[in-house]
Each structure stands twice: as C-alpha cells, then as structure tokens.
C-alpha positions in Angstrom: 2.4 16.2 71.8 4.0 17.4 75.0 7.2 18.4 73.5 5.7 20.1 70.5 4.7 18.5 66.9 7.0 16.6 64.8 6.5 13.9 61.8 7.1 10.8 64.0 4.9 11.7 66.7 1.9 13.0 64.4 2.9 9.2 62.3 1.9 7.4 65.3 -0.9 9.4 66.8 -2.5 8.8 63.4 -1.8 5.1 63.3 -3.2 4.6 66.9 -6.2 6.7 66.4 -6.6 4.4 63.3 -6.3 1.1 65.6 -8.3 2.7 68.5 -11.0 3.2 65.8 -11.2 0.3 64.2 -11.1 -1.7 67.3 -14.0 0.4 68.4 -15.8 -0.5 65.5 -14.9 -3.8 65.8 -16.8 -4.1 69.1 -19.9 -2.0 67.6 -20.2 -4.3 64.7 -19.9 -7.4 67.2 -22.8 -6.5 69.7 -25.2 -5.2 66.7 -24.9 -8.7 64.9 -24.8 -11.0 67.8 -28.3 -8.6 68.9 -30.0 -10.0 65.8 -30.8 -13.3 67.2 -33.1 -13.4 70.5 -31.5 -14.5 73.5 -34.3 -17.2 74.6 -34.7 -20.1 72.5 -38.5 -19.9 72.2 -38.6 -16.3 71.1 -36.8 -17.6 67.5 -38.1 -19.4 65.2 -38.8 -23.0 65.8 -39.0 -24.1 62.0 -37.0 -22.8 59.2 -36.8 -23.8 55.7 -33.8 -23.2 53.1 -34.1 -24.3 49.5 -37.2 -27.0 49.7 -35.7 -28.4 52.8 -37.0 -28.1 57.0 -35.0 -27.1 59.0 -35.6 -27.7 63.4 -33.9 -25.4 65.4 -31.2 -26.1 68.0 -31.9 -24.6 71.4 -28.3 -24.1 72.7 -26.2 -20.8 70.1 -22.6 -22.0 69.0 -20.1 -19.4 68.8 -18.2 -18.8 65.0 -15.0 -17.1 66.1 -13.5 -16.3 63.1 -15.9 -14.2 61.0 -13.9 -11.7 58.8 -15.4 -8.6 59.2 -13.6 -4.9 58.0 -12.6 -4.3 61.3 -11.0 -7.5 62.1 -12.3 -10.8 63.3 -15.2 -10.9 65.7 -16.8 -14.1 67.5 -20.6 -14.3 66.0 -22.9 -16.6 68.5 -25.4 -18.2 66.6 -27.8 -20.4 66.7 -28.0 -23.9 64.8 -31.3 -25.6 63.1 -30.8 -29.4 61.8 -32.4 -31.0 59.0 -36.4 -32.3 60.2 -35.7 -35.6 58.1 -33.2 -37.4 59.7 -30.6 -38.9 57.4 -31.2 -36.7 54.3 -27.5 -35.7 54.5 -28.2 -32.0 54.9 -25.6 -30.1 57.1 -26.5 -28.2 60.2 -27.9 -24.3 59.0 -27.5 -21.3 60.9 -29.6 -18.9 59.4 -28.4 -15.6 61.1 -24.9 -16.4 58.8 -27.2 -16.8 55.7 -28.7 -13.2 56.6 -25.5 -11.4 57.3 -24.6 -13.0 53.8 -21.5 -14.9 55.3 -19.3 -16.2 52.2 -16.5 -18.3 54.2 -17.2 -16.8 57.1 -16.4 -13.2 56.1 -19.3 -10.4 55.8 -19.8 -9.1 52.1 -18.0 -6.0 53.2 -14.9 -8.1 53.9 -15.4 -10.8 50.5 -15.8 -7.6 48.7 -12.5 -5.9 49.2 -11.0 -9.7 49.3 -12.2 -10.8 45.8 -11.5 -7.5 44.5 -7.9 -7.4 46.0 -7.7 -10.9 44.1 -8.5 -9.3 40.5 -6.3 -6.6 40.8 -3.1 -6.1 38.5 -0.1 -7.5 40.4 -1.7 -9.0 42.8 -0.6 -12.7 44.1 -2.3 -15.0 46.7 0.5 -13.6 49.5 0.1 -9.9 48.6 -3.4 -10.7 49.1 -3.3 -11.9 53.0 -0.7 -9.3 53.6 -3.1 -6.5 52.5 -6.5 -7.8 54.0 -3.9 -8.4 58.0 -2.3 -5.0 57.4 -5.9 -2.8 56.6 -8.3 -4.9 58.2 -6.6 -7.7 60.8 -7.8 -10.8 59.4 -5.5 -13.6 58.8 -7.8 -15.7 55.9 -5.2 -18.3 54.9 -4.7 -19.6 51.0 -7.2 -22.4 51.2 -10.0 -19.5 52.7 -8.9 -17.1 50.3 -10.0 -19.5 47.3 -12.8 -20.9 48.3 -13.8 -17.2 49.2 -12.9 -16.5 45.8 -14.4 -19.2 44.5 -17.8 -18.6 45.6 -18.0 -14.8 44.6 -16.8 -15.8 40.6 -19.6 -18.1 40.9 -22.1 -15.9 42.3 -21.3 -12.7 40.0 -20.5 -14.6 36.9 -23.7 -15.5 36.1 -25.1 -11.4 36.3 -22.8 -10.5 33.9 -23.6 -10.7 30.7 -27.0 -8.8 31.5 -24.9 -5.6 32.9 -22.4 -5.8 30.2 -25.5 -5.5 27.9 -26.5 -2.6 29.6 -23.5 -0.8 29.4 -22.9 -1.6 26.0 -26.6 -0.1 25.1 -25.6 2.9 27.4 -22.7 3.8 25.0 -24.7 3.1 21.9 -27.3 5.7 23.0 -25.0 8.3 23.9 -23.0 7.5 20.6 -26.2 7.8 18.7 -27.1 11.2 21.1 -23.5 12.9 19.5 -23.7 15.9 17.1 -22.1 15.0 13.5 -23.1 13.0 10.8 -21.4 9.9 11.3 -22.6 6.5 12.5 -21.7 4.9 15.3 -19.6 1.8 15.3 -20.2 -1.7 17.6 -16.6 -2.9 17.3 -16.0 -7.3 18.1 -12.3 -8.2 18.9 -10.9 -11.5 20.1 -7.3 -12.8 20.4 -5.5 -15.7 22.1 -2.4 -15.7 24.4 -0.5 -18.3 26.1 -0.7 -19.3 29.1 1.1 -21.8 31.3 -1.4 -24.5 32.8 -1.6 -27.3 35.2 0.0 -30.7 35.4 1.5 -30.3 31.9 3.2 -27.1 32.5 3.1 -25.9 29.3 2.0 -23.1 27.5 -1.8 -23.5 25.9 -3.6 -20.5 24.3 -6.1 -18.5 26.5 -8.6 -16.0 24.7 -10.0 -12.8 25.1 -12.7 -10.9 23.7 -13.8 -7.3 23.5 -17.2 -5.3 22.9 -16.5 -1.7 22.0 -18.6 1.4 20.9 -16.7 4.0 19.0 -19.4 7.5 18.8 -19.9 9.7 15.7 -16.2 10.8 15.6 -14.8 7.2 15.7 -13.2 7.9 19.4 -14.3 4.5 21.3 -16.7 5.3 24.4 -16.0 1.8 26.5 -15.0 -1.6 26.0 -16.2 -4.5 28.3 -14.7 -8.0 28.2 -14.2 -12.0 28.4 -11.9 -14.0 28.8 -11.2 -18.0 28.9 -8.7 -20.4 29.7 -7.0 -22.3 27.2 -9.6 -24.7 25.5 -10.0 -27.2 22.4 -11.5 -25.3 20.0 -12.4 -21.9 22.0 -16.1 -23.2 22.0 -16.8 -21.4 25.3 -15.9 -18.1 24.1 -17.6 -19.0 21.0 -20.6 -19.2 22.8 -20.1 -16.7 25.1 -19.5 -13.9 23.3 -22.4 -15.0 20.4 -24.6 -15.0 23.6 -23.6 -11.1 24.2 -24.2 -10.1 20.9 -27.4 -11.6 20.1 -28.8 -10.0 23.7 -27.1 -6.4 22.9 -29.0 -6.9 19.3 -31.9 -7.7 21.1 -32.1 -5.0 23.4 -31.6 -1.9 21.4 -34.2 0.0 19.8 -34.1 2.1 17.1 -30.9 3.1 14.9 -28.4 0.6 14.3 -25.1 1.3 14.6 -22.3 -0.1 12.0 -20.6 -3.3 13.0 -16.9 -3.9 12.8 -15.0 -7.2 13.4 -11.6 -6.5 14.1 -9.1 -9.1 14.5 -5.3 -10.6 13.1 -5.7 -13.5 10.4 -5.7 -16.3 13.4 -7.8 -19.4 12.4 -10.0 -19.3 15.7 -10.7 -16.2 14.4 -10.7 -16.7 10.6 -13.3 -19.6 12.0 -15.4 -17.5 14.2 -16.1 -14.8 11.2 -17.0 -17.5 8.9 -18.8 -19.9 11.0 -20.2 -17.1 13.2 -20.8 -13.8 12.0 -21.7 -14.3 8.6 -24.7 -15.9 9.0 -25.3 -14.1 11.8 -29.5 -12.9 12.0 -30.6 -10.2 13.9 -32.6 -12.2 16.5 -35.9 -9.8 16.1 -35.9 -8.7 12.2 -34.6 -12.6 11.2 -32.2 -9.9 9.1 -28.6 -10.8 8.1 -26.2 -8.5 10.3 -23.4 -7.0 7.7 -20.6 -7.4 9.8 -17.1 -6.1 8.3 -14.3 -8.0 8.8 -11.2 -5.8 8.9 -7.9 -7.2 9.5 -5.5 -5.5 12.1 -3.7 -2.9 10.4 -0.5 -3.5 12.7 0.1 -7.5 11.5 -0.3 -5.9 8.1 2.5 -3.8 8.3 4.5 -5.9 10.0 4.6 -8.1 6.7 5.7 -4.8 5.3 8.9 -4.9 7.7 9.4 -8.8 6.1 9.3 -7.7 2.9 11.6 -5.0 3.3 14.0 -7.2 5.4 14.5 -9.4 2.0 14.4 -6.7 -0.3 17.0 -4.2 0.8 20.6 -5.0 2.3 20.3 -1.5 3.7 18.6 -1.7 7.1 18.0 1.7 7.3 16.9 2.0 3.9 14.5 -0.8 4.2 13.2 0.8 6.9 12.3 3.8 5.8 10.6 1.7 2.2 8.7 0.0 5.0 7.1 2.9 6.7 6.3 4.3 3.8 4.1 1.6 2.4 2.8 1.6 5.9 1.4 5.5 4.6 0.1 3.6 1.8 -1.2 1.3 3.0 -4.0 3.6 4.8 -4.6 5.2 1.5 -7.4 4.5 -1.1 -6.5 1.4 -2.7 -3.7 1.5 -0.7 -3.1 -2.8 -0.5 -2.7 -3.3 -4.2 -0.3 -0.2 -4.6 1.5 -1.6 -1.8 2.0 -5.2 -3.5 2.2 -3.4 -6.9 5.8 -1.4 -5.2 7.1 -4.7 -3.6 6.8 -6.5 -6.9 8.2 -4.4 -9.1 11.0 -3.8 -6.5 11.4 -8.2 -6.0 11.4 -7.5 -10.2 14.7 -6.2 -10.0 16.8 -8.2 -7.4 17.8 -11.5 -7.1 16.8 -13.6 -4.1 18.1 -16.6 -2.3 15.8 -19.4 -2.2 14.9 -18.9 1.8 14.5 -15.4 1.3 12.0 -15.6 -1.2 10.0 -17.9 0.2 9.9 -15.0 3.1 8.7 -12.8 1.0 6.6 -14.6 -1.2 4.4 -15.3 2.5 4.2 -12.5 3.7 3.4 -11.2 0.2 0.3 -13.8 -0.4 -0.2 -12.5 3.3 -1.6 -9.3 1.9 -3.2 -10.1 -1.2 -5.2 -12.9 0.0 -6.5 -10.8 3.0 -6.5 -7.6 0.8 -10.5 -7.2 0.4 -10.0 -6.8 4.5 -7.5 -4.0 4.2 -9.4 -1.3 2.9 -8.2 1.0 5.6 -9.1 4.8 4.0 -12.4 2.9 3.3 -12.8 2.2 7.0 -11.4 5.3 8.7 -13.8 7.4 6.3 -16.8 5.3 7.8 -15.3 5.5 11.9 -14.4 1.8 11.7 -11.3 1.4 13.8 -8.3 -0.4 11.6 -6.6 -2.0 14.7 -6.6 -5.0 17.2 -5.1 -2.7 19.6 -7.9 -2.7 22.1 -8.1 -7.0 22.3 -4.2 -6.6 22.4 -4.2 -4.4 25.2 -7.1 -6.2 26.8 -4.6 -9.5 26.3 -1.9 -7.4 28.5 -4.1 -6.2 31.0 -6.1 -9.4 31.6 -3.6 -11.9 31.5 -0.1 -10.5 31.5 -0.7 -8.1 34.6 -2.4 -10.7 36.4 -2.3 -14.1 35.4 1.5 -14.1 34.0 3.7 -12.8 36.7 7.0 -14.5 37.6 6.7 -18.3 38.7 2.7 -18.5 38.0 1.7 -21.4 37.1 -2.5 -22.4 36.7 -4.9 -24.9 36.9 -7.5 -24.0 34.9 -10.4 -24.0 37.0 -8.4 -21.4 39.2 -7.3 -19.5 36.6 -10.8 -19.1 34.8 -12.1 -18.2 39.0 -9.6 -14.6 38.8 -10.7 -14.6 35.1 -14.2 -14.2 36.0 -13.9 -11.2 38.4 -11.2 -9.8 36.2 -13.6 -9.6 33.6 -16.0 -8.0 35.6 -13.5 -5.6 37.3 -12.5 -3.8 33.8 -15.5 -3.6 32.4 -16.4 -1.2 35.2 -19.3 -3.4 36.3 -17.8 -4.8 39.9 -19.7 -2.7 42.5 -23.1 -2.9 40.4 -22.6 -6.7 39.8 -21.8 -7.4 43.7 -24.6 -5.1 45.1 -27.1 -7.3 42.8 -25.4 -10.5 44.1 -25.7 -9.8 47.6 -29.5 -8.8 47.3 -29.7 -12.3 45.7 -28.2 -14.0 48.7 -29.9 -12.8 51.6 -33.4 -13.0 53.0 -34.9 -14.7 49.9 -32.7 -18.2 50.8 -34.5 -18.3 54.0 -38.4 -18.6 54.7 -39.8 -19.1 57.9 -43.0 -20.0 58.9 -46.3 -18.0 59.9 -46.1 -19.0 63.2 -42.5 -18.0 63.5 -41.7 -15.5 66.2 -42.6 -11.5 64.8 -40.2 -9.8 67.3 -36.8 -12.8 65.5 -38.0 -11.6 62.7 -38.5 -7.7 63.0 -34.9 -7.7 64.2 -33.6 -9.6 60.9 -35.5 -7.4 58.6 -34.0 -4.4 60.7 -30.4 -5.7 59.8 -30.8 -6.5 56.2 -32.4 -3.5 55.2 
C-alpha cells in the first residue's frame, strides 16, 4: 500500500493472501500424506487384506495426480498391493487411499463440501464445479461429480434412519420436559408431487414424508424427512417411513405422546391410514397405537371456495360467505354447521346441471370426511389441523432442488440428491458424515502381525 489504502488495493491483497495461503496449505497437506507411507519397500507391509481377500504388495509407489483435496489438487504417491490369487478378478488396492478415506479420489473434507454443495437449494451440476474451482481449485468434471455423489448417498443413507430416531426422541423428551398441562403431539405427514422422469419425460408423482414433534403448547419442535421418486404404489415409502415409526416407538420410554396423522384425502394416503396405521401395534406393549387421522384443514376450505363459486354470482360476496365458513369450520361442530349453511343456501337457488354437480362434490367432500374435521376438537388437544409442514417439505425438497428450469431425472439420480437432501434438512448431515467416515477408514484394512510397526505407527498417527 505504497500510495495509501483504497478498496481495490485492500480487494486484492486479500484475494492473494487467500491464494498464497491456500497454496501453502496445499503443499503442507501434500508432504504430510505422501509421509504416511515409508519410503523403502520392506519397511511397509508385505501382506494386506481388505474385505476377506490378500492382498501382495507392489514394490515400486504410483503417483495419483488428481486427488481433490480443500486446497486444490495434489499428486499422492502411493503404493499398490495385487490380489495373492491370481485371477480372482480383484483390482489393484492401494491402501494409503482407503486410509485417507478417498471417495473418487477426493479427501472427505473435499466429498463433504461437494455432496453437500449437490443438496443445496438451487444448486445444479454446473453451479456445482463452478463453486468447488472458484473456493477450492479442483476441476471434478460431471461424470466425478456423480459418482462422488453417488457413493456418499450410499454410504450415509443407510445411518439415517437411526439419527433421525434420535432426534425425533430428543424432541419428545424436551416436549415432555415443557411446563403446562398439555401432551405432546408425534405428528406423520406424507404427500406426493410430480416430477418429470427419464426416457418418458413425463410427469410421475414423487413422495414425501414428515416426522414432527409439536411440545405442550402445540408449537412443533423439529421435523425430519423422506422422500422418494415416483413409484408404483409408494411401497418404498410405505416401508420406509413404517420402519421410522416402529423404531421411534421402540426407543422411547416412558410417557407417550398423542399421535396425529395429518394428510389431504389422497388415496396413497387414504391407503396408508387404513392399511397402515390402524392396525398399527406398539412393537413392545403388542398395544394398538390410536392414531388420529385429521384431514388438512386448507383442502377443506378450499371446497368452501367451490361451493361459494356456484352459490353466489357475487364474487366478492361469495368470498366473504367462504371465509366465514372457513371460521366455522374451526369451531365445535363446525363441519355439519358448515354443510347445514350451504344447503339451506343451494335450498334457495337454482343451479345448472354442471354447477351442481360442483357443488354436490365438493359438498360429499366434507361430509364423508367430516369425522376427520373436528378441528376445535384437535386444536384444544395441540394436534396441528394442517398439511402445511409435508407441503412445505414438498417445496423445499423437490421444487427448490429437483424442479428448476429444464431438469429433467432419471430416477436413480434423482433418488442419489434425494437421499442427502433428506439428510441435509433434517439437520443430521455433519453427525451422519462424521459416523460414515469413521466407518470407512482403518476397519476396511487389516494387516498382518508381522506387518511393519513403524508403516503402521505412521497410519494410526494420520487417522487419529
């Protein structure tokens, strides 16, 4: 700053004290991981052995020069071990990448901010790759980004269920641990949306589910999440989310909390309440679970709007006879004064054919469903009265990710984002990947007693 301070000169002194930096890093990180492995042959192992299978080690280190590290890309010299039985079709190993925890060649520090990039709202293969060159100078590629992706769904995917259980337990405690003299509230949710798949190109309905605890004063603590891609019959999120509830059910002790299933009047879900949780048993007790089904107060009152559409030529004064009956509606008994108002209203005019067929369906709409409606009912006992939470979940999920301009899926790619989506706003990604990666490393890779101590001092010095 010879000339004195200004914006554009402190702008660039940051950015090349930012590059100086990471470039030292960069070489740090290089020399501590290419350390790991001694530089004589006979001073490393001479046997390995990886998932029932002997490995014989390769005397001669290759070089990998494109392992994705934070700091950029950095040339890792390791050395090789080849399968004892000759012909068994096993690949080459290099154990030093299975320590470091390689996925793809990129350390979990780098898969971590990649895969999570990847499940972020807006985010696109391109915006991706732009983001991991501009804040950490790696160039992955679109066929290493998936395959990147690909293997980090698959590893986390299977932990989650077990740390969605303990969240949900987490909120159920404190819930329980609130002042007042209401009960808590284990709230189920699931919805479909469309979604535009692969080769067909058309739209086929996705699903989502939700988990949420609402506390003593009906305000909901957390939610966690599924979703699937579009499937014949939903069975995977039939199973899936039967699976959560029968481990949450499981797991806690002591009080139990009320149990709310709120949904619109969809047949999967129609299905899943009848099939499902009715004859649902607490898997300890053997007791039936009294699950409530309520229907979602918002595609209630939008038959309200029908009605009043065919009942008054006034807009606005159909309007306003529609949100009052919405007031109603929420009241004791509130359904069957509702329907009681629209009839005696239909009483008095005269309607074309088409219209009243309209309102005759979103009339039966209400009285068939009306044992679900019994909103004052609900509200008095904390039960939540609307989807909103699935609906949202629907936006966020899909719509923010899965449904920008131009996207079009195959499934198996759709359901890899899905997965760490999932994970992501449930709040679980950092605890989820920290228990993956202590998965992955040292337990893949046993080596023999007579294996060299000083090899394997230096590993254990790395990994711990």
């Amino acid at each position: 700053m010879e000339n004195g301070p200004s914006p554009a000169v402190a702008l660039e002194l940051e950015r090349e004290l930012a590059r100086l930096a990471r470039g030292l890093c960069r070489e740090v990180l290089k020399a501590a991981y290419n350390a790991v492995e001694p530089e004589k042959a006979e001073e490393a192992p001479h046997y390995v052995e990886l998932e029932g299978a002997s490995f014989r080690r390769l005397n001669a280190p290759t070089a990998n020069r494109h392992v994705a590290t934070l700091f950029g890309q950095i040339t890792l010299f390791r050395r090789g071990y080849r399968a004892v039985e000759r012909g068994s079709g096993e690949a080459t190993i290099f154990p030093l990448e299975l320590m470091l925890g390689l996925v793809e060649g990129a350390t979990p520090a780098l898969a971590f901010e990649a895969a999570r990039a990847l499940a972020e709202a807006g985010a696109t293969q391109q915006t991706v790759l732009a983001y991991l060159r501009r804040e950490h100078g790696v160039n992955l590629g679109v066929k290493r980004l998936r395959a990147l992706s690909e293997q980090v769904s698959v590893a986390m995917t299977p932990l989650r269920q077990e740390h969605q259980v303990r969240r949900v337990l987490g909120w159920l405690r404190q819930a329980f641990a609130q002042p007042g003299r209401g009960k808590p509230v284990l709230a189920l949710s699931r919805d479909g949306i469309t979604l535009r798949t692969r080769p067909t190109r058309c739209h086929e309905v996705a699903t989502t589910g939700t988990l949420s605890v609402h506390g003593r004063d009906g305000k909901r603590l957390g939610t966690v999440y599924l979703a699937y891609v579009p499937e014949l019959g939903q069975d995977t999120m039939t199973a899936e989310l039967t699976a959560l509830l029968q481990e949450v059910f499981r797991e806690l002790k002591g009080p139990q909390p009320r149990l709310a299933y709120v949904t619109d009047a969809g047949d999967a879900e129609i299905k899943y309440f009848h099939q499902v949780l009715r004859k649902m048993r607490h898997p300890l007790t053997n007791k039936r679970l009294a699950w409530q089904r309520i229907v979602d107060f918002y595609h209630a009152s939008t038959r309200l709007h029908t009605m009043a559409g065919v009942l008054f030529s006034d807009f606005y004064e159909g309007f306003a006879w529609a949100k009052r009956m919405a007031k109603l509606l929420k009241k004791p008994n509130g359904v069957f004064r509702v329907l009681h108002a629209a009839a005696a209203i239909k009483s008095r005019r005269r309607l074309s054919k088409r219209n009243e067929k309209t309102f005759r369906t979103a009339y039966n709409y209400l009285r068939d469903r009306s044992r679900y409606m019994q909103y004052a009912k609900y509200k008095k006992q904390g039960m939540p009265i609307g989807s909103g939470v699935v609906e949202a979940a629907c936006k966020t999920i899909y719509t923010q990710r899965l449904k920008l301009s131009g996207m079009i899926w195959c499934k198996p790619g759709a359901q890899t984002i899905l997965n760490l989506r999932v994970i992501l706003l449930s709040g679980l990604w950092d605890d989820i990947y920290r228990e993956m990666i202590n998965c992955l490393i040292l337990p893949k890779v046993r080596t023999p007693a007579t294996s060299s101590t000083s090899a394997n001092n230096k590993t254990r010095q790395l990994c711990a």
